[in-house]
C-alpha positions as CSV (number, residue, x, y, z in Angstrom):
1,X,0.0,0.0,0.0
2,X,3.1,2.4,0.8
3,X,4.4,1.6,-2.5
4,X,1.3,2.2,-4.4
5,X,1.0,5.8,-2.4
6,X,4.8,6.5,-3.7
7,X,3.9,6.0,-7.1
8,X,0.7,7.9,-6.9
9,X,2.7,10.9,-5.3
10,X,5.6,10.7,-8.2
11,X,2.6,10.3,-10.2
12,X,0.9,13.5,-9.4
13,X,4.5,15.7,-9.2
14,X,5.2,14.9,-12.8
15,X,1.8,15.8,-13.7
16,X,2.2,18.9,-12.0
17,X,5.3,19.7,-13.7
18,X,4.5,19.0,-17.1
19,X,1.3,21.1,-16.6
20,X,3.4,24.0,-15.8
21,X,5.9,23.6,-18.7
22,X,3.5,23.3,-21.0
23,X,1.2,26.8,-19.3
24,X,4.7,28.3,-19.0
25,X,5.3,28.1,-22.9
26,X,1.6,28.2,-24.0
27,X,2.0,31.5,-22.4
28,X,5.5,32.1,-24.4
29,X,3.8,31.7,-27.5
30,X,1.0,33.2,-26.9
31,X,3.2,36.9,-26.8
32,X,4.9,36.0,-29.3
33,X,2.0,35.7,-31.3
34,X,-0.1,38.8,-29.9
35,X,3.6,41.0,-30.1
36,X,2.0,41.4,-34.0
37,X,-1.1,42.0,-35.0
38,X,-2.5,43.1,-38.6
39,X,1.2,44.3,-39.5
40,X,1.1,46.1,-36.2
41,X,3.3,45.5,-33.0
42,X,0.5,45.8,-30.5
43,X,0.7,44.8,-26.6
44,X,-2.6,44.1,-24.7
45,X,-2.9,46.1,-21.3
46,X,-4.5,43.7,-19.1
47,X,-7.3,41.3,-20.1
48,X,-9.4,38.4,-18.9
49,X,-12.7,39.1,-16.7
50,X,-14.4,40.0,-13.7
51,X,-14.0,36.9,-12.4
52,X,-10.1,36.2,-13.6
53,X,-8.5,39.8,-14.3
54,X,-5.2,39.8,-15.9
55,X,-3.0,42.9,-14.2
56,X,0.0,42.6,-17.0
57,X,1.4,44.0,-20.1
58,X,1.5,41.0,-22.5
59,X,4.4,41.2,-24.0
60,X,5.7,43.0,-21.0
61,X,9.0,43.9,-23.4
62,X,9.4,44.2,-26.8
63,X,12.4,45.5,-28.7
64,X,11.8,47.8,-31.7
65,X,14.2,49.8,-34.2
66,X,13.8,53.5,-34.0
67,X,10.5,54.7,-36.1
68,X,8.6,52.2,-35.5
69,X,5.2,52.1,-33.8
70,X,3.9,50.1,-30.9
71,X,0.2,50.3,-30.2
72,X,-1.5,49.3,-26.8
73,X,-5.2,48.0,-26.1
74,X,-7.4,46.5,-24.0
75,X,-8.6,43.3,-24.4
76,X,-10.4,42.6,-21.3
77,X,-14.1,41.4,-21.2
78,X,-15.3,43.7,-18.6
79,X,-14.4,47.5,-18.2
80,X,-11.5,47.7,-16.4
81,X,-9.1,50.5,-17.4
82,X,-5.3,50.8,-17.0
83,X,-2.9,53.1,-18.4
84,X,0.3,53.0,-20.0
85,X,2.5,55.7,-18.2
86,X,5.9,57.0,-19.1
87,X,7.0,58.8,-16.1
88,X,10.4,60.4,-18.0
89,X,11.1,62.8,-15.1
90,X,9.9,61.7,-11.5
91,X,8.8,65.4,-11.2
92,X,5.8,64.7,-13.3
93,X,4.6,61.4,-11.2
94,X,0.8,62.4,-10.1
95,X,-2.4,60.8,-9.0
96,X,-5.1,59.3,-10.1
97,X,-7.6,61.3,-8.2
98,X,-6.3,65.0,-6.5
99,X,-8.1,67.8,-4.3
100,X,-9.5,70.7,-6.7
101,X,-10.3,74.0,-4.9
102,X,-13.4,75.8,-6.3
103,X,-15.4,79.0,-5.1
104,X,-17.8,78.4,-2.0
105,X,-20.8,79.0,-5.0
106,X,-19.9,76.0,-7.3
107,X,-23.1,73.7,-7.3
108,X,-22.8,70.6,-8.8
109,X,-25.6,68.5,-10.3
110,X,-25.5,65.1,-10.8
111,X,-25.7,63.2,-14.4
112,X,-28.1,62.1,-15.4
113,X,-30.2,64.1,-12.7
114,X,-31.7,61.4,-9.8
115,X,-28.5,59.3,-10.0
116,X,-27.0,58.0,-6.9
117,X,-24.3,60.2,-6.9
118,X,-22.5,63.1,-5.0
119,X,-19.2,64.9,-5.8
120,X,-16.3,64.3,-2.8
121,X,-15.8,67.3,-0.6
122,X,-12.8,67.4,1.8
123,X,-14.4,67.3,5.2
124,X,-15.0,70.7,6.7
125,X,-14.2,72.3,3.3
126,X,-16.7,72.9,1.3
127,X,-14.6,74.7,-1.7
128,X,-12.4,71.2,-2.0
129,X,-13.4,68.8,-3.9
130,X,-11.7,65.5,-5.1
131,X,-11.8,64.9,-9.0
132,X,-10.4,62.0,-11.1
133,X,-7.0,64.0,-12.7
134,X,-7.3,64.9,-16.1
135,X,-3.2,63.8,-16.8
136,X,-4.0,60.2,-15.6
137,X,-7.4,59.9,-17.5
138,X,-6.7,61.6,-20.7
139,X,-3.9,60.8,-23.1
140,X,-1.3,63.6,-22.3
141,X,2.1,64.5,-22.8
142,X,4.2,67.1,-21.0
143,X,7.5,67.8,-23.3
144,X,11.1,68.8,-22.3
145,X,9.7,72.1,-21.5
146,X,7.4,71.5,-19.2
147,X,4.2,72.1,-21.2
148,X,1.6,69.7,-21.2
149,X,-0.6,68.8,-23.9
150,X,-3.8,66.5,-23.9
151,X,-4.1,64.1,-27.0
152,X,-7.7,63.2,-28.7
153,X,-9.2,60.3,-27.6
154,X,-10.0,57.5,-28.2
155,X,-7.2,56.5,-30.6
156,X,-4.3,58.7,-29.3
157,X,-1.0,58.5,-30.8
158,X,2.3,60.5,-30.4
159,X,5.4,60.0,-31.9
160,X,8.2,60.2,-29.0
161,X,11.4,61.8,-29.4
162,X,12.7,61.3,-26.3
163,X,13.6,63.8,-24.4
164,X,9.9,64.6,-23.1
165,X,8.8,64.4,-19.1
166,X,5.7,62.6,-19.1
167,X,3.5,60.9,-22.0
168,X,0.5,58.7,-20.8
169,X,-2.2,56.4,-22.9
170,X,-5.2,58.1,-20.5
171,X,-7.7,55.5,-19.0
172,X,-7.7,52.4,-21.8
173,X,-11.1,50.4,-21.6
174,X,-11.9,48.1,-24.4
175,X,-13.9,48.9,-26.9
176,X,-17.9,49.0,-26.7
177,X,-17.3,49.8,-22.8
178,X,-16.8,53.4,-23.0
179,X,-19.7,54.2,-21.2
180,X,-18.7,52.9,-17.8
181,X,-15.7,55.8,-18.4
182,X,-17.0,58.5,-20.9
183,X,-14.0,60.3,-22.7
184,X,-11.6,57.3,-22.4
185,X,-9.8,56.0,-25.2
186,X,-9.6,52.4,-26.6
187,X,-5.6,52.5,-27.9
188,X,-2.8,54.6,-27.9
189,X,0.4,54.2,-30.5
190,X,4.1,56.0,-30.0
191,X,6.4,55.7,-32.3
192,X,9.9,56.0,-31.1
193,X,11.9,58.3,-32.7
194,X,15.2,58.0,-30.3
195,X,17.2,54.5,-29.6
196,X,16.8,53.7,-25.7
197,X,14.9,51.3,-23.5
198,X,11.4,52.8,-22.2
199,X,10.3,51.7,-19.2
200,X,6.1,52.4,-18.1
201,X,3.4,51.5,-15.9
202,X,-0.2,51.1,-15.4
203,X,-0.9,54.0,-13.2
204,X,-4.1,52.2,-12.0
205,X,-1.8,49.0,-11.2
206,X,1.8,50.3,-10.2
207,X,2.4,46.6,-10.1
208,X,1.7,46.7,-14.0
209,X,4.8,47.5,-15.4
210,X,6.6,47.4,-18.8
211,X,9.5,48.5,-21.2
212,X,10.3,49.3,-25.2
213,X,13.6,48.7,-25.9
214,X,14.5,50.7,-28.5
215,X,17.6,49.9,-31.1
């Protein structure tokens, strides 16, 4: 019977490790194949569902010449946004949400009118309010200068030369789930215009994080 449980046990570790292999490499493939798409070099921000999100950049690295283009998108089932975030200069590293002050007389009104909801107010300050920031949800770029410039949604694209601050995809959701996030964008190209490597996050998921290598 002990004998019987040893080979049972070897049994199940092999399984176990073959299963693994084989996930490991299935996954392998599987950027390889998604790293093009229609001609395109394209990388999928997140993906899966409600039930199994997927909180990576698949490929999480890819190595380009200089002028070529790589396009992001969402894949996932469900509406949940991430960003791709170049944060060039640490200077220009913000929020996702960030206090507003506004005169004592701002009403605000919700839409559509009757919905459940209520803007944020800082406690005891009734001319503060908190507000989603519009450099983490819309694509925006803030060059070597220091000025910042919002890109159109919801196709943005920007060719990088490389010495900007900040350049950011804005809130990707896939497409057909706009709604839950009116105003956000679907994908967002750069084309590199300088050799270096390019290294981003998913402002949403700092975890999330990435790089273009650039030759």
């Amino acid at each position: 019977m002990g004998q019987n449980k040893g080979i049972v046990i070897v049994v199940l570790l092999i399984t176990v490790v073959v299963t693994t292999v084989t996930t490991a490499a299935s996954l392998s493939n599987l950027q390889a194949v998604n790293a093009v798409e229609n001609g395109k070099i394209m990388v999928h921000a997140g993906g899966g569902n409600s039930t199994s999100p997927l909180t990576a950049f698949v490929p999480q690295r890819v190595q380009i010449s200089v002028g070529q283009s790589v396009t992001w998108n969402n894949p996932s089932v469900v509406a949940e946004p991430h960003t791709v975030s170049f944060v060039l200069d640490n200077k220009t590293a913000t929020d996702i949400v960030s206090p507003f002050a506004v005169p004592n007389s701002a009403q605000f009104t919700a839409i559509p009118p009757g919905s459940n909801s209520e803007p944020l107010k800082v406690p005891g300050k009734n001319n503060i309010v908190i507000a989603v920031n519009a450099r983490s949800f819309v694509p925006t770029v803030i060059d070597s200068q220091g000025n910042a410039k919002h890109l159109p949604p919801p196709t943005a694209a920007y060719a990088m030369m490389g010495n900007e601050k900040y350049v950011n995809s804005g809130w990707l959701v896939p497409k057909g789930q706009e709604k839950a996030f009116p105003g956000s964008s679907n994908t967002f190209t750069v084309t590199f215009q300088k050799a270096g490597t390019y290294n981003y996050l998913c402002q949403l998921h700092p975890w999330m994080v990435g790089s273009v290598v650039v030759k």
